[in-house]
N, C-alpha and C positions, 0 to 999 in steps of 0.2 A: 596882681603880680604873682608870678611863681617857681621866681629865680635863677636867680644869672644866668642856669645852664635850659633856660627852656629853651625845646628845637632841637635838643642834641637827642639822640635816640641812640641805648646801649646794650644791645642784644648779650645777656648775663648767664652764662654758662654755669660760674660759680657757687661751691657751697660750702658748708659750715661758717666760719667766722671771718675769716680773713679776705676776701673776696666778696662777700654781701657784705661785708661792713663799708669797704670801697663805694661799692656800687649805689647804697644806700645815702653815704654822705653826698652821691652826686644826684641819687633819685630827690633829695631833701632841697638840692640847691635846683631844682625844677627838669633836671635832664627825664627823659621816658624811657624807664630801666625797663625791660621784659624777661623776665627771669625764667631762663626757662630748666624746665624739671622732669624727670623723671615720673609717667604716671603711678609707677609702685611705689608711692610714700614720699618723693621729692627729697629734698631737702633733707638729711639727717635730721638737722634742729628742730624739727617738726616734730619727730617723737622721744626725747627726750623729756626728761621731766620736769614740774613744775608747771602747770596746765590748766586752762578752764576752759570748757567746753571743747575741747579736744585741741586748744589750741595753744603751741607754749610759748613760755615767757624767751626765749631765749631765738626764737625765728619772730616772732613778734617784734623784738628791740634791735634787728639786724635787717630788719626785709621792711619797712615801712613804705609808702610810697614808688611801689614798684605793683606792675603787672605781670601776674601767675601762668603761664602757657605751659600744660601739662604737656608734654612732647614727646611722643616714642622714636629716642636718636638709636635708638639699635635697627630699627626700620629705615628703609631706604625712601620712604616716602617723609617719615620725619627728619631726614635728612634732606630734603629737597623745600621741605617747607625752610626750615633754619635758615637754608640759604635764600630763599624769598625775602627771610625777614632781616638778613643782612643787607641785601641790595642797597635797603635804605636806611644803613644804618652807620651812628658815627664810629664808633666803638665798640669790639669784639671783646670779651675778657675771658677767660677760663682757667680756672685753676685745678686742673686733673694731673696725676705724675707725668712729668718727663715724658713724652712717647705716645701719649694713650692719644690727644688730639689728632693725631698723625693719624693714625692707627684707624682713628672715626673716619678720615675724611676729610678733616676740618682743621686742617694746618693752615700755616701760615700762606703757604703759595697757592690752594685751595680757596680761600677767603678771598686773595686779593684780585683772583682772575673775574670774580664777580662783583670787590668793591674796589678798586685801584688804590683808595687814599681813604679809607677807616684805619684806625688807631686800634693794631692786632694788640692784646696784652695778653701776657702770660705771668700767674703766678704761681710760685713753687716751694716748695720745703726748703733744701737745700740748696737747690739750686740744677742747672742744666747740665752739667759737668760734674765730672770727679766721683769718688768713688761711693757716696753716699746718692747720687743725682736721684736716683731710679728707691732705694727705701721709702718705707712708709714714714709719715711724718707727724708728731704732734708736739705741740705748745712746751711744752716740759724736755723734750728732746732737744731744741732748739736755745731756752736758755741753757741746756747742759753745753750743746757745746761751741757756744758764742760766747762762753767763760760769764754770761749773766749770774750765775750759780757762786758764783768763786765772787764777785764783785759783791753779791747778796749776802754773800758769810759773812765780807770785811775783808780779807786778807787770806793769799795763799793756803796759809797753814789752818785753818780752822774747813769746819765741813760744809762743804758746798750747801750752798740754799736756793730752796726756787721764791719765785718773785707769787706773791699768793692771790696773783690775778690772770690770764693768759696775755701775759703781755706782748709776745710776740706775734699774734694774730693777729692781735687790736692794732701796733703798732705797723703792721705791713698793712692793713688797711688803709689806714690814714696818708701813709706814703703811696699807695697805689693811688690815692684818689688823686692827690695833687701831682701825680706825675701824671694822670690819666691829663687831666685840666691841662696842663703843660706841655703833652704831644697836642691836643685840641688846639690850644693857644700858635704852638710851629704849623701845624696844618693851617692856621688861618693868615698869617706870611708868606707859607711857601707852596702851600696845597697838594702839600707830601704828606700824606701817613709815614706811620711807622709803628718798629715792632717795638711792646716797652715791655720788659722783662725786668722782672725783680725775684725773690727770694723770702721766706720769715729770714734765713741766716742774713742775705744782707742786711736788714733793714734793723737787727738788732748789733748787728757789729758797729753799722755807721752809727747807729742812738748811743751807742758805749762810748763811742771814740771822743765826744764833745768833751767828756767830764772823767771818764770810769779807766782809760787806757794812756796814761802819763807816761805808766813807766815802760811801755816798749815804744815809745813816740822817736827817743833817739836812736835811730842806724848805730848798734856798736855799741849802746852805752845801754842794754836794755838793762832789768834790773826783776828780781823777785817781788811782787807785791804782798812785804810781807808784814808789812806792819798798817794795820786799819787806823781809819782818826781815829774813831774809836768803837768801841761793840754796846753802847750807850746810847739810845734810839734817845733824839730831844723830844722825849713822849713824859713827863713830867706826872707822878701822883700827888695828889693833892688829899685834903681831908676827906672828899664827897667825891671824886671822878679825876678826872684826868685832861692836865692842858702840854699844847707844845709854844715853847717859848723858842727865839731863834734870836742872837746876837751877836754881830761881825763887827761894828765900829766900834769905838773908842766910845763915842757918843751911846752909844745904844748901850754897851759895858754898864757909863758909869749912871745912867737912869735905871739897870736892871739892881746895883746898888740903893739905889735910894727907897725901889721899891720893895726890897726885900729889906731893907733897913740894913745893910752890911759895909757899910763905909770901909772896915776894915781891908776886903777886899781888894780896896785900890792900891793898897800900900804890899800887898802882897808880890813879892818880885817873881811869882809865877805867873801873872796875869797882868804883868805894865804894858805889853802892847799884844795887837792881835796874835802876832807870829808865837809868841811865849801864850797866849790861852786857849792857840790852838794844838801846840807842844805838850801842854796840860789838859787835854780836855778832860781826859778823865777824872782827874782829880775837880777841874772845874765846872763837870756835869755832878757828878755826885756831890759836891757842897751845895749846889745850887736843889738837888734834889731834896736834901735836908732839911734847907730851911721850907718849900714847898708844901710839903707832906703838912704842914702846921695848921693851913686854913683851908678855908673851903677858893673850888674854884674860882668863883663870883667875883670872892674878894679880890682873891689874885687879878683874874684880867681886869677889873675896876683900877687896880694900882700901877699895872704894867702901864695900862694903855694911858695914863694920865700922864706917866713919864715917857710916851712915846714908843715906847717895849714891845718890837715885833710878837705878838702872843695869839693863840684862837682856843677855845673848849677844843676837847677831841669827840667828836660825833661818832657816833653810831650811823649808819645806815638808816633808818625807822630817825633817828634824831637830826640827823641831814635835813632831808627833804622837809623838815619844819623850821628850817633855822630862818632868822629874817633875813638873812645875806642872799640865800638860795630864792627866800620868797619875793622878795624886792627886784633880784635882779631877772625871776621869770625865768630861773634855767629849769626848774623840771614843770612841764606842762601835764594836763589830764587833755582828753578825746573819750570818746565813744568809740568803740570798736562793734560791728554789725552782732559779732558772733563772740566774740571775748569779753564785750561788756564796758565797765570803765578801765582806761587804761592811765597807768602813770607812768611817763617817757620821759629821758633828757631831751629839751631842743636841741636844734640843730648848733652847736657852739659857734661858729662862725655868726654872723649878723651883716646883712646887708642894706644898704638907706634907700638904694634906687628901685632894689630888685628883690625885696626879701622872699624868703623861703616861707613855705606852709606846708601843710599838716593835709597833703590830699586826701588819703587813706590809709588805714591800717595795715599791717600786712595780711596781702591775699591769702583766699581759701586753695587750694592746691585747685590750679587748671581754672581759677574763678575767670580768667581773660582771656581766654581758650576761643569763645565766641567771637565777642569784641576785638581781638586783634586777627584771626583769621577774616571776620568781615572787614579790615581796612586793607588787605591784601587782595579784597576780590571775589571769595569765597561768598558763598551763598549758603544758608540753610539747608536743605537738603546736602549740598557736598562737606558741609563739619560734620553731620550727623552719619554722613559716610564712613570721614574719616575717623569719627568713634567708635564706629562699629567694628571697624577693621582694625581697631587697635595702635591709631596713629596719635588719637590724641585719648587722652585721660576722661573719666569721667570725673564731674565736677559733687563728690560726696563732703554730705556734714562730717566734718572731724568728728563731731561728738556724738555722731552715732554710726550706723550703717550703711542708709539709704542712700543714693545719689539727690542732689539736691535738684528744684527746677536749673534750666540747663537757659541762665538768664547770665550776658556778661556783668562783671564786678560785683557780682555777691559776695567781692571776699569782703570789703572792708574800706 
């Protein structure tokens, strides 16, 4: 098997994070991503750092299971191929600013005159409109001003914080993918494509609205978010390291009593029901830290967990991927990579019974499918060698050195 979306084919415009991360959760659920690239260097994330054998970690963990077509779209004949490879294709994706698709050729009414009912997607920084549409756009930009920065401080009044992961990339990905699935899904009722457009800014305003945007929620009654629960991470010190303990009911209250041995606390009329120990947290974060800091962590979650006490060690990265939770449950898997060596990845998070997902290949060598997918279009050997000579398609070189590699498809991985 090699998941739900095998048969679907998505000819993949996009680069950096936000857009291969999409494409990659669907190349993972079995669809045939073709990613196509620029033959000077592809993919930004390809030269960034952090690297073995010229190959890095960060196009590695976004591009898995996808095929590499190095492609010269400044060329009018790379332009004619693309559309070849759209005819037959479910799904268009590109995330270039505002205009630039156009510009190539390759808009929306351009695509559909050759595929009627593919699933056009666009994705964008800020969006299609208004006055930012057309700016350049990154990660840190986006939480500034989706107010992610202001929710990160805590409150209003203190200094805005960024989130210390690229959240807003990762998270338009994940939303690209399932809406991608989604127009796939109406196209299979009604056998309408359609255009799906999304934003990084939307897709962090709607992630805030669930939990983080209360207080403008009422028409008329908006209000200052000025006062945080509290500036008090439930990241707890202990004698030897550090655990997070988490506790909402009543029930869970008075077992985080027994295990810290403080009976006293229940009779505290700062803490008789949740609404008063959420009023207090402060004061009932730092009593709690107190007693904490006395033993080692071991002890601690030994004690929590036997009274039931929402609690986990705080891991490290390097202490993660050893924990027996992570090993048990099989979320970070190892592969072999052709040219990268051993690789350690998250699966795929989703899990399917009927149709699970697999590990086809690593991510490709820049142009590694160059062959292999112009030969399923037609092309013959002598006319790719054509078209490499004249500069339509890339040559297939080792990252980690020089030289062009044999000119063999799927040597990427």
């Amino acid at each position: 098997m090699a998941g739900p979306l095998q048969g679907y084919r998505i000819v993949d415009l996009t680069a950096m994070i936000s857009g291969p991360l999409a494409t990659m959760i669907l190349a993972d659920q079995g669809a045939d991503v073709i990613k196509i690239e620029s033959p000077k260097g592809g993919d930004y994330t390809r030269q960034v750092s952090n690297r073995r054998a010229g190959m890095a970690a960060s196009f590695l963990n976004n591009n898995r299971n996808k095929r590499s077509v190095a492609l010269n779209l400044k060329n009018a004949r790379g332009i004619e191929i693309l559309k070849e490879l759209v005819t037959d294709a479910d799904v268009f994706v590109q995330n270039f600013r505002p205009g630039v698709i156009e510009r190539m050729g390759l808009g929306e009414d351009e695509i559909r005159k050759i595929a009627p009912e593919i699933v056009y997607v666009s994705i964008s920084g800020f969006g299609e409109k208004g006055p930012y549409a057309h700016k350049p756009v990154y990660d840190p930009l986006v939480q500034a001003l989706s107010g992610l920065t202001t929710v990160q401080a805590g409150s209003d009044q203190e200094r805005p914080r960024l989130v210390r992961t690229i959240l807003p990339d990762k998270l338009t990905g994940v939303t690209a993918s399932q809406a991608i699935t989604a127009a796939l899904l109406s196209r299979e009722r009604t056998g309408k494509g359609q255009h799906v457009r999304l934003s990084m800014l939307d897709s962090v305003i709607a992630f805030l609205w669930g939990s983080d945007m209360g207080s403008q929620t009422f028409v008329g009654e908006e209000r200052p978010q000025q006062a945080a629960q509290s500036f008090i991470d439930l990241i707890y010190e202990t004698s030897d390291g550090y655990i997070s303990v988490a506790v909402q009911s009543d029930k869970q209250w008075e077992g985080l009593t027994r295990a810290l041995e403080t009976p006293e606390w229940l009779e505290d009329p700062r803490f008789k029901s949740p609404a008063l120990r959420q009023t207090n947290i402060d004061a009932r974060l730092e009593l709690t830290q107190s007693v904490l800091i006395g033993r080692s962590s071991a002890e601690w979650l030994a004690r929590l967990e036997e009274q039931d006490v929402p609690s986990v060690p705080v891991l490290s990265r390097g202490d993660m991927i050893s924990h027996p939770q992570v090993i048990e449950s099989g979320i970070v898997i190892e592969s072999d990579h052709p040219h990268a060596g051993r690789l350690r990845q998250a699966r795929p998070a989703a899990r399917f019974s009927e149709t699970p997902a697999e590990l086809r290949h690593g991510g490709a060598l820049l142009g590694a499918h160059n062959d292999e997918v112009l030969g399923d279009l037609g092309y013959n050997a002598g006319e790719i060698e054509a078209l490499r000579e004249a500069g339509v398609l890339g040559e297939l070189v080792d990252p980690g050195g020089a030289e062009p590699l044999a000119k063999k498809s799927g040597t990427g991985g």
